[in-house]
Backbone as JSON, one array per atom type, in Angstrom:
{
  "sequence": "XXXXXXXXXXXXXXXXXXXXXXXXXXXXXXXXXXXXXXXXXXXXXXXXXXXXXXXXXXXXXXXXXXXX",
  "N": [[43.47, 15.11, -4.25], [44.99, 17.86, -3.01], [45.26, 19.34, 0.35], [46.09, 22.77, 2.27], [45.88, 23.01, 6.22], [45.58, 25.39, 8.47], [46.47, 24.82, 11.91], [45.5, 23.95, 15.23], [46.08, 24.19, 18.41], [48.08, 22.49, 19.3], [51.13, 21.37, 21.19], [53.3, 19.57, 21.28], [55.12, 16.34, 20.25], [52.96, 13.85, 20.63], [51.11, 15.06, 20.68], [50.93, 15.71, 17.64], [50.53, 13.15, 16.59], [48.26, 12.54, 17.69], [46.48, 14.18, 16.27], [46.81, 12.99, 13.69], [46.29, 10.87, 13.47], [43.46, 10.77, 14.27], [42.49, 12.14, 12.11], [43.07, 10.61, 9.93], [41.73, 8.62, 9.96], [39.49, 9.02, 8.68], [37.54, 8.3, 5.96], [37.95, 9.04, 3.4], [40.17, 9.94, 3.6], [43.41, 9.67, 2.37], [46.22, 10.44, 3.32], [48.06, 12.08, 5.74], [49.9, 15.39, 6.91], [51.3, 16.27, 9.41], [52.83, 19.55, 10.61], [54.4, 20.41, 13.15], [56.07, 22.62, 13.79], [55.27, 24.74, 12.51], [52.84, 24.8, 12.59], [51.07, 23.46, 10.93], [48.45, 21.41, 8.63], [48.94, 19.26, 5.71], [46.96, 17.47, 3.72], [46.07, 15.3, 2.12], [43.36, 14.16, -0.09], [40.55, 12.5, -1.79], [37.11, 12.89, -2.42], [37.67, 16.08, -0.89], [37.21, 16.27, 2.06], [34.72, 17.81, 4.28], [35.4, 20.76, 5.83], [34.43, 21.1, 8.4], [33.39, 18.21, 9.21], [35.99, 16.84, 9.57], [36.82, 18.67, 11.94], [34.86, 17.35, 13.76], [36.1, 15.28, 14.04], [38.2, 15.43, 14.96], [37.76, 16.42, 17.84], [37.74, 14.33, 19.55], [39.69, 13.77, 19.76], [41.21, 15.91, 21.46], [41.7, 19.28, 22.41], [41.7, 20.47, 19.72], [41.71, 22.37, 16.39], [41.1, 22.85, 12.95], [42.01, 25.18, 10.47], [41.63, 27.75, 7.9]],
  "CA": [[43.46, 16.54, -3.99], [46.05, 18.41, -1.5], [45.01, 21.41, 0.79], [46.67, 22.9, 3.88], [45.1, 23.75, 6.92], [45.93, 25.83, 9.81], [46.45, 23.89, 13.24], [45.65, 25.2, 16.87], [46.12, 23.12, 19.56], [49.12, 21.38, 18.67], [52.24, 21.69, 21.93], [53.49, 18.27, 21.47], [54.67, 15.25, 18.99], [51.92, 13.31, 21.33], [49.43, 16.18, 20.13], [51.18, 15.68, 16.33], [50.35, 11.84, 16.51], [46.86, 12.66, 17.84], [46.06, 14.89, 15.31], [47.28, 12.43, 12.91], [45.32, 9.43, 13.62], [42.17, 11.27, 14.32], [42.35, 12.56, 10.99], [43.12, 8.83, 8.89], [40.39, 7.79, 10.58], [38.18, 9.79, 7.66], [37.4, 7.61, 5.0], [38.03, 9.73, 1.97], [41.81, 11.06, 3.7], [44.74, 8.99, 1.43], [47.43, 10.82, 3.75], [48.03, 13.28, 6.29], [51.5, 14.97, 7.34], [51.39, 17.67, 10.53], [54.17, 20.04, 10.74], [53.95, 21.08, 14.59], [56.26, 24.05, 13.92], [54.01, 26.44, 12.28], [51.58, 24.29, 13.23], [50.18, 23.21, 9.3], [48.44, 20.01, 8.08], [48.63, 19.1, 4.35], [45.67, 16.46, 3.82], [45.45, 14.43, 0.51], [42.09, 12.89, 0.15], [39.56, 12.23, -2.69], [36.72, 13.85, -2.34], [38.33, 16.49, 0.1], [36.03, 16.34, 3.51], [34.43, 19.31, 4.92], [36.07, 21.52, 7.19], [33.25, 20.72, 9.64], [33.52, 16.85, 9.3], [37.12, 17.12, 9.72], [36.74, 19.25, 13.05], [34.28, 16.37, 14.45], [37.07, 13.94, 14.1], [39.24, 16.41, 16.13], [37.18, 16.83, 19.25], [36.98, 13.36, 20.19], [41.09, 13.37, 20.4], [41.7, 16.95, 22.13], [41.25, 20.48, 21.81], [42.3, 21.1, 18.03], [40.8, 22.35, 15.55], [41.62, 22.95, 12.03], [40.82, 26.32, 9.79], [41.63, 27.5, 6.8]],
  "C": [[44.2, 16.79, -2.67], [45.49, 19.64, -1.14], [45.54, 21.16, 2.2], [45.77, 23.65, 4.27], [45.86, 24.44, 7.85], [45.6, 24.83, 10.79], [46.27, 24.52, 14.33], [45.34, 23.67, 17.8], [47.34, 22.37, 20.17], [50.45, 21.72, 19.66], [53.47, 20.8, 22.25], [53.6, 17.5, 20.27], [53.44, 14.79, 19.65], [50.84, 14.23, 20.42], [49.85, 15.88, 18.54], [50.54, 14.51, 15.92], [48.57, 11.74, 16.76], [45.87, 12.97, 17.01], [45.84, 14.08, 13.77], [46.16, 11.24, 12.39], [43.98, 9.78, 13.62], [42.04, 11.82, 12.71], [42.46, 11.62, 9.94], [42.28, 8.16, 8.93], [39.15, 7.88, 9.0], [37.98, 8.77, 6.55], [37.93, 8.3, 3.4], [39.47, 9.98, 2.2], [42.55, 9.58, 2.75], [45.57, 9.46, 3.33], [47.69, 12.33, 4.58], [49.39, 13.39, 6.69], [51.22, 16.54, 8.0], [52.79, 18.31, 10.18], [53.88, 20.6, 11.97], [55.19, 22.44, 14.94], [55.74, 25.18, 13.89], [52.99, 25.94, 12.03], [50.32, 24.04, 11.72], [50.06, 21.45, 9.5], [48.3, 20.18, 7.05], [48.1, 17.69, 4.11], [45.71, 16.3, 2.45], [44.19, 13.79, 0.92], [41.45, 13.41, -1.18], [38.22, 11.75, -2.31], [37.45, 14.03, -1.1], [37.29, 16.84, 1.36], [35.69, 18.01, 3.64], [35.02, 19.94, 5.99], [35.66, 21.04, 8.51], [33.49, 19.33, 10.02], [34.75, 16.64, 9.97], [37.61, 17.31, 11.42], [36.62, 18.75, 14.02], [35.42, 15.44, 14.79], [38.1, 14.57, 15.22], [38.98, 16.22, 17.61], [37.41, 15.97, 19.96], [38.76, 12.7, 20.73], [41.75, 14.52, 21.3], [41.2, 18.09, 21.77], [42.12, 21.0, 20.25], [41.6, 21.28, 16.89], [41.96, 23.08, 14.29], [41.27, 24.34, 11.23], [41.87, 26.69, 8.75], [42.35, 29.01, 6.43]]
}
């Protein structure tokens, strides 16, 4: 399953790469791919995580959060 999210945080590849890794981390993600122009992630994973879960994984690399 594919869904895009909105990005906030994101001023930097460094912040693209952050975002990146903190988010592969998830067990269920397959594949993540930032776009730090208009600031989108499109997330493959099976089952697709919770927004919330997701978020957690965020915090612990910067201020970014994901929404929808």
């Amino acid at each position: 399953m594919t869904k895009e999210f909105n990005l906030s945080g994101v001023t930097c590849m460094h912040c693209v790469s952050k975002v990146k890794k903190a988010l592969e981390q998830h067990e269920d993600v397959n594949s993540v791919f930032v776009t730090p122009d208009n600031q989108m992630v499109k997330l493959d994973a099976d089952p697709m995580p919770s927004l919330e879960s997701l978020n957690l994984l965020l915090e612990d690399f910067g201020e970014y959060k994901l929404s929808v």
